[in-house]
SETORLUM-654017 format. One record per atom (N, C-alpha, C): y negated, z, x. Coordinates in steps of 0.001 Angstrom, whole numbers, padded with zeros to 6 digits, always signed. Layout:
YZX...
***
This chain:
+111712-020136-106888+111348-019738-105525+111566-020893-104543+112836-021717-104854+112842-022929-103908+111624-023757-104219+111355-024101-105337+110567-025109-105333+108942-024801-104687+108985-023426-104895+107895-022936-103936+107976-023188-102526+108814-022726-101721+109424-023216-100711+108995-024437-100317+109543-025457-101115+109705-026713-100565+108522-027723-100567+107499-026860-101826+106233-027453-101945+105179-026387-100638+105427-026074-100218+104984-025343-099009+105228-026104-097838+106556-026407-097774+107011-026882-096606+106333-028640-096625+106138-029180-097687+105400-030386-098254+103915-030392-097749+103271-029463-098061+102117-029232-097676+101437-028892-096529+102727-028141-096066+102480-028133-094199+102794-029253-093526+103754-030552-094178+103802-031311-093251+102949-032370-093288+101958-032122-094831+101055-033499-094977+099527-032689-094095+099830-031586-093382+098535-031013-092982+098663-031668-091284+100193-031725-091098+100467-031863-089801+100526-033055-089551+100879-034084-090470+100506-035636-090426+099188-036036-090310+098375-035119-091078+096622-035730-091157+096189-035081-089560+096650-034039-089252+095916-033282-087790+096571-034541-086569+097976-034487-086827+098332-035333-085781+097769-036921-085745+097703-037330-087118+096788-038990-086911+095750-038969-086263+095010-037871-085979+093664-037253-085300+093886-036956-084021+094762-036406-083522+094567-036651-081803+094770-037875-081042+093716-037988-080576+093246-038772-079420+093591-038416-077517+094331-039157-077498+094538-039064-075878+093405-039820-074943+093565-039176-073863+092401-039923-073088+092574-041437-072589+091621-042290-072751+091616-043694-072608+091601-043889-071057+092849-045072-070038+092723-044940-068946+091179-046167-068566+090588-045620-067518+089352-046615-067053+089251-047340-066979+090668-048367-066360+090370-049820-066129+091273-050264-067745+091088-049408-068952+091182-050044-069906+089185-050388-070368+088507-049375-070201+087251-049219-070578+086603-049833-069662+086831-050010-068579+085936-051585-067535+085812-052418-068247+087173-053287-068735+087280-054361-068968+086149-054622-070012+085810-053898-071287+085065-053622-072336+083811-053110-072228+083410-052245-070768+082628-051615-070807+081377-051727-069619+082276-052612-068792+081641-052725-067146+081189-054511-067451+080407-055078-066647+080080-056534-066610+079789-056489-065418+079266-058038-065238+079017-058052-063633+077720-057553-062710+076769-056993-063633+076133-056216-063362+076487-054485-062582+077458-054258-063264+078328-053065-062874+078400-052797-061660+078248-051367-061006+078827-051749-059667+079454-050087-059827+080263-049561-058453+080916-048513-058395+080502-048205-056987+079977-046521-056962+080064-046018-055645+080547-044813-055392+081299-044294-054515+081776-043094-054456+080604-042011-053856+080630-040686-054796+079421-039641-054714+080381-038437-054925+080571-037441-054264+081175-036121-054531+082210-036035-055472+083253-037245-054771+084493-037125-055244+084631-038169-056458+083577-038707-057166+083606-039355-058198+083000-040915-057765+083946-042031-058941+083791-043175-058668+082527-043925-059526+081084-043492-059201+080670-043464-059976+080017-044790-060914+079737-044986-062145+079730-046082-062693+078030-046538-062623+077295-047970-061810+075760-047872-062297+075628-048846-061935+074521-049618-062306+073791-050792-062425+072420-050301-061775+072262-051765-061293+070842-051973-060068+070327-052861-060220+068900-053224-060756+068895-054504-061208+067377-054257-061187+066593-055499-060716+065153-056216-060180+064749-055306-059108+063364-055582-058789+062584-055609-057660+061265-054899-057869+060780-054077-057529+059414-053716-057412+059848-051683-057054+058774-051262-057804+058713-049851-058172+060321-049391-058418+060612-048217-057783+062215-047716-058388+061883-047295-059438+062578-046684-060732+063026-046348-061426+063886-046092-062115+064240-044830-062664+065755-043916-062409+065956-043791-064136+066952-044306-064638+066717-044116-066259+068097-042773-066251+068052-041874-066732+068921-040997-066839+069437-040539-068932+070340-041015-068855+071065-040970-070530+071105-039174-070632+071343-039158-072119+071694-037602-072697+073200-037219-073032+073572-036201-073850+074570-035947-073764+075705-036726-074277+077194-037031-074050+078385-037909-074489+077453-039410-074721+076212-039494-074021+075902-040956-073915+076347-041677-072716+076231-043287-072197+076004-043661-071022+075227-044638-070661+074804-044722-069350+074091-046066-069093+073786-046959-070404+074372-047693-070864+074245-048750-071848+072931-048352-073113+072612-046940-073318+071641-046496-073825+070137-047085-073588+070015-047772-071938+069226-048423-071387+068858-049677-071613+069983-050146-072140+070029-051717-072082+068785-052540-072546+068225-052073-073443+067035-052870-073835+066093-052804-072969+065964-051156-072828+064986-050549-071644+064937-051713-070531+066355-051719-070049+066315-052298-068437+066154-054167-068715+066436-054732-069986+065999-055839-069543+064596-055988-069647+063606-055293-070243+062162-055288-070301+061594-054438-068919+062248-053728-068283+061519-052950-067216+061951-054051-065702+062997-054251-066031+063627-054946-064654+062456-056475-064304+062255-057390-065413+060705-057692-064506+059651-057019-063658+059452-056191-063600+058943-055681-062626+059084-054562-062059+060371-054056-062330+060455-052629-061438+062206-052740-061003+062567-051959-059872+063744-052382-059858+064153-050567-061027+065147-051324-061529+065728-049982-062442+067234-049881-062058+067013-048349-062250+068800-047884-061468+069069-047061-062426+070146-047137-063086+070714-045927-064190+072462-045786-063928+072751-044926-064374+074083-044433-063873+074800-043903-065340+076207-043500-065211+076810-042956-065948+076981-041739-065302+076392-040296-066310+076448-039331-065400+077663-038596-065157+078134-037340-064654+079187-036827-064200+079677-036007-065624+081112-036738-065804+081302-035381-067624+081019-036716-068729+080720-037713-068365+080121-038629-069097+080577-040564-069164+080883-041401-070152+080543-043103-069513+081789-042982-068517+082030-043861-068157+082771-044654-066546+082908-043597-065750+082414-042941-065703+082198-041831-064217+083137-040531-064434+083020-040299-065790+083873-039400-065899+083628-037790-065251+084821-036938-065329+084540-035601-064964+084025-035766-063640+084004-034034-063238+083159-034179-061865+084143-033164-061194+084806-033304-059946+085712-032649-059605+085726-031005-059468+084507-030624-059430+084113-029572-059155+083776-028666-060813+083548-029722-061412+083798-028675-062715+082107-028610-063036+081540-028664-062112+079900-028005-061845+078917-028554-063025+078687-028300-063999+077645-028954-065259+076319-028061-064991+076152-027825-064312+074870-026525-063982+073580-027921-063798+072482-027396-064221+071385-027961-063651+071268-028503-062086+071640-027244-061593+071522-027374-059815+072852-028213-059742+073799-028392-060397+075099-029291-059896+074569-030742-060267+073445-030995-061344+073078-032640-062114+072293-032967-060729+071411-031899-060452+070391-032326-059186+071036-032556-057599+072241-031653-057624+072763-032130-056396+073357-033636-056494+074010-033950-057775+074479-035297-057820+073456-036327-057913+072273-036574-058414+071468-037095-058787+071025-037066-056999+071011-036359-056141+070215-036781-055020+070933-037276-054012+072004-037126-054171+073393-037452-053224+073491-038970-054322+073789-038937-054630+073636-040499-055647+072060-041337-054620+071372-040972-055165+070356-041822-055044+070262-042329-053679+070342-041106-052786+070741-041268-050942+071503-042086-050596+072707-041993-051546+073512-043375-051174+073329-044603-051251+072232-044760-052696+071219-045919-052520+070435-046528-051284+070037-045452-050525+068577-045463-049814+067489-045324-050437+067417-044738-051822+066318-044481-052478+065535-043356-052129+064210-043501-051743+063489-042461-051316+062438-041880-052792+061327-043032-052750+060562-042241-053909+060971-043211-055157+060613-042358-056312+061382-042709-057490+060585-042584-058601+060573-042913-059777+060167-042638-061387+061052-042220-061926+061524-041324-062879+062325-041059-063456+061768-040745-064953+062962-041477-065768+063078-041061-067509+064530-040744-067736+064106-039990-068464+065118-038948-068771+065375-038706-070521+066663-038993-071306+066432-038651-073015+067409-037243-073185+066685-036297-073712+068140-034937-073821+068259-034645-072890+069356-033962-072420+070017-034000-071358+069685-034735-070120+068885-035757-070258+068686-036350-069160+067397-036309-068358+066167-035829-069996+065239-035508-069379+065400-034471-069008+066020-033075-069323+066315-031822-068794+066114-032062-066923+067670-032908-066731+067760-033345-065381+067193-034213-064613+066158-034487-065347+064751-035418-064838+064038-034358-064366+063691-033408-065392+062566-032459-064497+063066-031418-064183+064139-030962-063873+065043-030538-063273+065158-030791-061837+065320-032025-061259+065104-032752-060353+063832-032930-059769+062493-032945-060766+061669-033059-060284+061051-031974-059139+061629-031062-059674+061041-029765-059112+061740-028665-058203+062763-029466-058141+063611-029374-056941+063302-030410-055627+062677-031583-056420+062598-032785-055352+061477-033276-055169+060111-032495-055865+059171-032442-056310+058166-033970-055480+058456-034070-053934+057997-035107-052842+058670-036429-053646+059730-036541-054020+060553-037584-053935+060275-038453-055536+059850-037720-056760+059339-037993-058171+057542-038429-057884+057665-039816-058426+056085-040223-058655+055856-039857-059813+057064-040142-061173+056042-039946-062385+057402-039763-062943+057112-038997-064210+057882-038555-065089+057828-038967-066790+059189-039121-067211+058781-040198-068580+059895-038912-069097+059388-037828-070363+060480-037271-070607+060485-037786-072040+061790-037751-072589+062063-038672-074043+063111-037428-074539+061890-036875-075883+062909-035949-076580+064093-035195-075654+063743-034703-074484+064055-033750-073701+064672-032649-073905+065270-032145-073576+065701-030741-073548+065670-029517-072795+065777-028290-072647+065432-027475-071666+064974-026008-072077+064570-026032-072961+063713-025279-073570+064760-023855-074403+064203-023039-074519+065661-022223-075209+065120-022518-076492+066098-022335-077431+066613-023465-078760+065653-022509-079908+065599-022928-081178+064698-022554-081952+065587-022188-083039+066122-023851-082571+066831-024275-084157+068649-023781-083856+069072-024174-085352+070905-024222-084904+071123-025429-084148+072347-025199-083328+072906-026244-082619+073524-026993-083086+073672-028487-082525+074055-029764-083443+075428-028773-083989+076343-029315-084506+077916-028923-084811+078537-029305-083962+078533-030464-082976+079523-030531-082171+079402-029159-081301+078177-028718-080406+077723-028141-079608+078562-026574-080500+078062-026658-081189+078573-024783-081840+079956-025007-081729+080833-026152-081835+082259-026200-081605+082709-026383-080570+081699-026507-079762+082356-026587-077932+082224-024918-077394+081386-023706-077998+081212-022268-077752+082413-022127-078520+083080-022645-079443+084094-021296-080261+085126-021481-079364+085771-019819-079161+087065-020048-078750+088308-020415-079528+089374-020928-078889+090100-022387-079824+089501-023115-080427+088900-023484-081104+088760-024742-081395+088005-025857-080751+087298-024952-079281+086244-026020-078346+088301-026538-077481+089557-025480-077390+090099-026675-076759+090914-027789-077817+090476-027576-079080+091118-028290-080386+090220-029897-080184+089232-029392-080027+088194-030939-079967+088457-031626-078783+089126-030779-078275+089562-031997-076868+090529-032963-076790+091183-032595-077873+092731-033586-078878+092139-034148-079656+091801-033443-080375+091102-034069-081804+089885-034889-082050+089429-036107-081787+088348-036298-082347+088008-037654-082982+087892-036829-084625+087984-037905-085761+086435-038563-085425+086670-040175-085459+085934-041398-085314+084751-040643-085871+085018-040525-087246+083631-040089-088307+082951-039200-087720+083419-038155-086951+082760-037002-086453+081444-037895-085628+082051-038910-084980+081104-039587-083278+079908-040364-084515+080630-041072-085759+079372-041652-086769+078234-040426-087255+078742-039627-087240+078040-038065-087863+077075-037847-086775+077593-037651-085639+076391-037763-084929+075350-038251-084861+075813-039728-084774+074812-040844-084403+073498-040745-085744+074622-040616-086832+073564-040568-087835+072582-039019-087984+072901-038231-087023+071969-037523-086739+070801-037462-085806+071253-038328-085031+070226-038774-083947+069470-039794-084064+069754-040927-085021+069301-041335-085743+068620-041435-086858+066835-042242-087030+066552-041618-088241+066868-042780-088996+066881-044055-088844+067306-045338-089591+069014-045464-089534+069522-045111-090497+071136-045569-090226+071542-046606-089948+070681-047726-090852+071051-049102-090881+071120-049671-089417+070495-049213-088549+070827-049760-087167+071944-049116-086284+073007-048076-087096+074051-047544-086405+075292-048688-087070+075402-049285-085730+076470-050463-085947+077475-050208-085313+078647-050470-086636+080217-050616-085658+080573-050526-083973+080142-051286-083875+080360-051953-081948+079610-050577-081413+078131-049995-082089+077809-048893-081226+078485-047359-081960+079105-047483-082768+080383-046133-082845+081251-046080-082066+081802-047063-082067+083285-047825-081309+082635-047783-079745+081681-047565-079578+081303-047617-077339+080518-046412-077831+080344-045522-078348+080152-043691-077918+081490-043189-077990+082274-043668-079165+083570-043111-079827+084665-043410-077941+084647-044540-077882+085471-044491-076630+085272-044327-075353+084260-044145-075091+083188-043399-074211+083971-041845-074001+083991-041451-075330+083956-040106-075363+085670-039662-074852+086197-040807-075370+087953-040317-075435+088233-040760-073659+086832-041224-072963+087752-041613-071129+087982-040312-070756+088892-040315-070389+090170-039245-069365+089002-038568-069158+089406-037155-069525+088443-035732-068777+087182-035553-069247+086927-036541-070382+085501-036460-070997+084974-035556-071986+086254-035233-072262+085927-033997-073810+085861-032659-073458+086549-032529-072151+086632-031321-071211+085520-031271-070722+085189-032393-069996+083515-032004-069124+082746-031651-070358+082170-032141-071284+081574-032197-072782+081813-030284-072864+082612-030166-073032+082856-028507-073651+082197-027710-072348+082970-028004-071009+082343-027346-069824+080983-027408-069922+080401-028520-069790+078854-028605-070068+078127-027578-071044+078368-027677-072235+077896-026498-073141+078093-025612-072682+079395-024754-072273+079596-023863-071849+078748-022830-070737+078539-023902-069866+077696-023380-068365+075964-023742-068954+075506-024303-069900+074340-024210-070372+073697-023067-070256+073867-022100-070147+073328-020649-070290+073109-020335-069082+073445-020999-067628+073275-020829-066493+071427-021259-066230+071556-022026-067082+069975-022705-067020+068837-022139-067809+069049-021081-068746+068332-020886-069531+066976-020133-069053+067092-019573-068344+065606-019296-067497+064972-020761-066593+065815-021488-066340+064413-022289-065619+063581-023118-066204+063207-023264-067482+062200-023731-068269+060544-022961-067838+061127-021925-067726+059407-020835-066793+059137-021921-065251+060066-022610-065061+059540-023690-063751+058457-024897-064640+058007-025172-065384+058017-026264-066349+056450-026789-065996+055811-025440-065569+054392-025357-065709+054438-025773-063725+055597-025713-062888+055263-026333-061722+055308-027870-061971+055333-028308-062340+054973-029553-062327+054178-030344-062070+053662-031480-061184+052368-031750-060574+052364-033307-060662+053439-033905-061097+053416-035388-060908+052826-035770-062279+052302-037053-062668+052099-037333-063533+053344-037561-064807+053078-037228-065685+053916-036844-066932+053719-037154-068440+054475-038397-068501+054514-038485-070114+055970-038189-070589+055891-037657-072130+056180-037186-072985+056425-037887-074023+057621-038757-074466+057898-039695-075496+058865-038839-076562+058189-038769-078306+059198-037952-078726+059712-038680-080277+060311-038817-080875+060441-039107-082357+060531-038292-082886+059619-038697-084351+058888-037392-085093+059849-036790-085966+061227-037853-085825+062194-037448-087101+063054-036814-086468+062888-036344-085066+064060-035929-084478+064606-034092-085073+066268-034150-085533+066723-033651-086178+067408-032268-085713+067747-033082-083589+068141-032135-082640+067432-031430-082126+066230-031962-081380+065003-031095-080776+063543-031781-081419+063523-030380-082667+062237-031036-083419+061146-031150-082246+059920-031438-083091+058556-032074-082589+058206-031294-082002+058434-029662-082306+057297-028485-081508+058039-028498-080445+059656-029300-080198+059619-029039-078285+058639-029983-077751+058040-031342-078114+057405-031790-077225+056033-031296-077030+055556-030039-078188+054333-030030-077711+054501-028602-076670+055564-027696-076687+055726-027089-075624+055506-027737-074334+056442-028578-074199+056064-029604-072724+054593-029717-072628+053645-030376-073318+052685-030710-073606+051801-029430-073014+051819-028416-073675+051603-027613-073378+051453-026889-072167+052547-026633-071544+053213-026160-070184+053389-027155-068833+052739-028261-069062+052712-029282-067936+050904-030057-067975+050319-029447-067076+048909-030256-066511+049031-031460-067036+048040-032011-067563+047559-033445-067879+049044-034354-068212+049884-033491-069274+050817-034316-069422+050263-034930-070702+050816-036515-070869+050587-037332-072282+052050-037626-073048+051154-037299-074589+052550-036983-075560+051972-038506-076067+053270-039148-076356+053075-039954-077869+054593-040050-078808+054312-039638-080016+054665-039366-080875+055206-040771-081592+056468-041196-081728+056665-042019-082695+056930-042011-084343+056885-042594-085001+057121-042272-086334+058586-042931-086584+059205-042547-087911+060190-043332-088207+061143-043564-087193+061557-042854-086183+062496-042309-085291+063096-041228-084962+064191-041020-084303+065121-039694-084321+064862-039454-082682+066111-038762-082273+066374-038458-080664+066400-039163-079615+066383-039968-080310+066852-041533-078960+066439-042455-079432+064764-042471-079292+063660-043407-079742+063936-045051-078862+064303-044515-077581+064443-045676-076306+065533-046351-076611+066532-046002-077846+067462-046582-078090+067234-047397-079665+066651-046291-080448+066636-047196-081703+065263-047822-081714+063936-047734-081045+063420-048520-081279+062603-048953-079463+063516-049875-079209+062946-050051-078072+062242-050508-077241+061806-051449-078402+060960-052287-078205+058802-051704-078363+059150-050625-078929+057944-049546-079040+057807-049137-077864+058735-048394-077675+058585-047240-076661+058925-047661-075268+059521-048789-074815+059404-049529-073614+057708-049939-072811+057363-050434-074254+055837-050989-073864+054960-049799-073255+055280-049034-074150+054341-047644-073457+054848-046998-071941+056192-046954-071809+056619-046923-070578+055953-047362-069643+056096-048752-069414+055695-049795-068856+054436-049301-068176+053359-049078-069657+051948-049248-069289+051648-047892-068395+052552-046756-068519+052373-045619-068132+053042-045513-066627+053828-046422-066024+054624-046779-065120+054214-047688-064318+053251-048821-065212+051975-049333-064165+050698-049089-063679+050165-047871-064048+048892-046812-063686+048756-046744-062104
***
């Protein structure tokens, strides 16, 4: 009976060694500047938050908006090919990147659009382009149609919005369970952030170290795993305004990858569908975040659709 005992008590503590090597505390900011900000970087204060974004060339505005536990840096290729001729502004959104939570808690559609216009105001930005990937196109046309005067053209990239078809990634179904969405807020094993990527991804070979290691610590800045769960959580606040989809009046393309694993192909032809003279193009041999793994494709088409 002892040795039962004691091989019990053995086994609970090698469960409590492997759980505890696994929590993650939150990373302080001006550790993630140093690594994460350049001199491009700039900081402005917007509804309580210090927020993290880059501003860079001259011409046409344009608003690049990232998806979910992504940030700004998702752009990077984007913005050195667009910034010849357009000025491009992208941000780290609220819950997300540099910027972190949002004091108010608010992950609602109408809370992305109030920040997104109070942001931009602080710019002096009046009329705008906006692209949007996931989550971001959500709050691209989200925005649009709230701000409908203020959007010239719309670039949505594997978007979201739509009520779901499919199952939800695994992180997402673990941010709804109760306990364990506040377990993932301690806990989050490296491999889990590679698991992703390689889901959003359809080529692995281009998921590199350096880009695990800047989602992975991205994810661990102070208050980020909390906004992350809040976000899912208040998702359901939005689930009727996809019936807005068909107000849409600005010009509208539709960028999707055909391999995408999160929001297959039939969401883009919904869009397609439900938006006047919108244009789809379809990539091959890509996942969710086409503007990221192949960007050099899907920039060009931007471009040409952004110089019309």
């Amino acid at each position: 009976m002892k040795k039962f005992l004691w091989a019990l008590v053995v086994i609970f503590g090698i469960i409590l060694i492997l759980v505890g090597s696994q929590v993650r505390f939150g990373i302080p900011v001006p550790q993630l500047k140093e690594q994460y900000a350049n001199d491009d970087s700039k900081f402005i204060h917007v509804m309580g938050m210090n927020v993290h974004y880059r501003d860079q060339g001259d011409g046409p505005v344009v608003g690049l908006v990232h998806g979910t536990s992504s940030s700004l840096h998702t752009w990077n290729a984007w913005t050195d090919s667009l910034k010849q001729n357009f000025r491009v502004i992208r941000m780290d959104l609220p819950g997300f990147g540099l910027t972190g939570p949002n004091p108010s808690d608010d992950y609602s559609m109408a809370g992305y659009d109030h920040f997104l216009h109070a942001f931009l105001d602080s710019l002096g930005v009046g009329k705008i382009s906006l692209a949007g990937n996931s989550l971001g196109g959500n709050i691209a046309w989200s925005y649009a149609l709230e701000y409908p005067d203020q959007v010239e053209k719309l670039i949505l990239i594997d978007a979201s919005g739509y009520p779901r078809t499919t199952e939800l990634p695994f992180v997402f179904r673990l941010a709804k369970m109760p306990v364990l969405n506040k377990i993932i807020t301690l806990i989050t094993p490296k491999f889990l952030v590679r698991k992703s990527l390689e889901e959003v991804y359809f080529d692995d070979s281009k998921i590199t170290d350096s880009l695990v290691t800047r989602y992975f610590k991205m994810t661990l800045r102070r208050g980020n795993r909390q906004a992350l769960v809040q976000r899912i959580q208040q998702s359901a606040k939005d689930s009727a305004l996809y019936k807005r989809i068909p107000e849409l009046k600005m010009p509208v393309l539709i960028m999707w990858g055909r391999q995408d694993q999160w929001l297959p192909l039939g969401e883009a032809y919904r869009f397609q569908d439900d938006i006047p003279r919108a244009q789809l193009i379809v990539f091959d041999k890509a996942g969710h975040v086409p503007m990221e793994e192949i960007p050099d494709r899907t920039v060009r088409v931007a471009e040409q659709f952004l110089s019309r």
